[in-house]
C-alpha positions in Angstrom: 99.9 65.2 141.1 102.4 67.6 143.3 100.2 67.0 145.8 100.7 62.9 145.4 104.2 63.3 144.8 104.7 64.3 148.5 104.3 60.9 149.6 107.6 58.8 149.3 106.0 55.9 147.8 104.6 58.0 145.1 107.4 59.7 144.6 109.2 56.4 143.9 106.7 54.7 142.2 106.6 57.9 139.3 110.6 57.5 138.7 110.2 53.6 138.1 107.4 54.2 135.5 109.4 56.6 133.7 107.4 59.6 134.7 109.0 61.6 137.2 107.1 64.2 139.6 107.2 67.7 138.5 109.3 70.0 139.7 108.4 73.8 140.5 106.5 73.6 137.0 109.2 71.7 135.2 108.2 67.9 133.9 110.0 65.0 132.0 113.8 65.4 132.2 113.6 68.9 133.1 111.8 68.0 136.2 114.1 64.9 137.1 117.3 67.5 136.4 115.9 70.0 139.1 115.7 66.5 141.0 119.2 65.7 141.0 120.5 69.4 140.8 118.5 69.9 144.7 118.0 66.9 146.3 117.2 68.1 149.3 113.7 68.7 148.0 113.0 65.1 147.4 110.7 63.6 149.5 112.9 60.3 150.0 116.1 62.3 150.6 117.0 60.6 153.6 117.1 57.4 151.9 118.5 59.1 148.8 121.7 60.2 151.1 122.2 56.6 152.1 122.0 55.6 148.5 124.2 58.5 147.2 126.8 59.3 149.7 129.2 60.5 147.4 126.9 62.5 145.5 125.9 64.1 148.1 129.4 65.1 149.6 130.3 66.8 146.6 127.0 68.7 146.8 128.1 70.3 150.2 131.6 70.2 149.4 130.8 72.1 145.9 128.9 75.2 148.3 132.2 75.7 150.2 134.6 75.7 147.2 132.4 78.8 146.0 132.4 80.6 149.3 136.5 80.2 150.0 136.5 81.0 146.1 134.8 84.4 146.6 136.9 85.5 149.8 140.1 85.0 147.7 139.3 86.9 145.0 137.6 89.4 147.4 141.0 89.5 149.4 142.8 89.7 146.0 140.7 93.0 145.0 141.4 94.1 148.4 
């Protein structure tokens, strides 16, 4: 079935029928929350992107909030 899920279509087809593609082991909602958490994975992502442009800019905007996070408190300890 991971093997399936690689194609687009397929990968498409499984979240319309209520059964989404597994994820690194994980199936039912745990698979479709390891979706959403990295969607980068997805095989659609391009079109995913398009469809969730927000979604996606807090995504990247949430990795550089933790980085400029961690050099103030490192600066602070220094």
């Amino acid at each position: 079935m991971s093997v399936l899920c690689q194609d687009e279509r397929v990968f498409d087809a499984m979240n319309m029928a209520g059964t989404p593609c597994p994820y690194l082991g994980a199936i039912g909602q745990d698979a479709t929350d390891q979706w959403n958490l990295n969607p980068e994975k997805r095989p659609d992502y391009e079109e995913w992107k398009k469809e969730h442009p927000l979604i996606e800019k807090e995504i990247t905007d949430g990795k550089g909030w933790a980085m400029g996070i961690g050099a103030l408190l490192l600066l602070l300890i220094l």
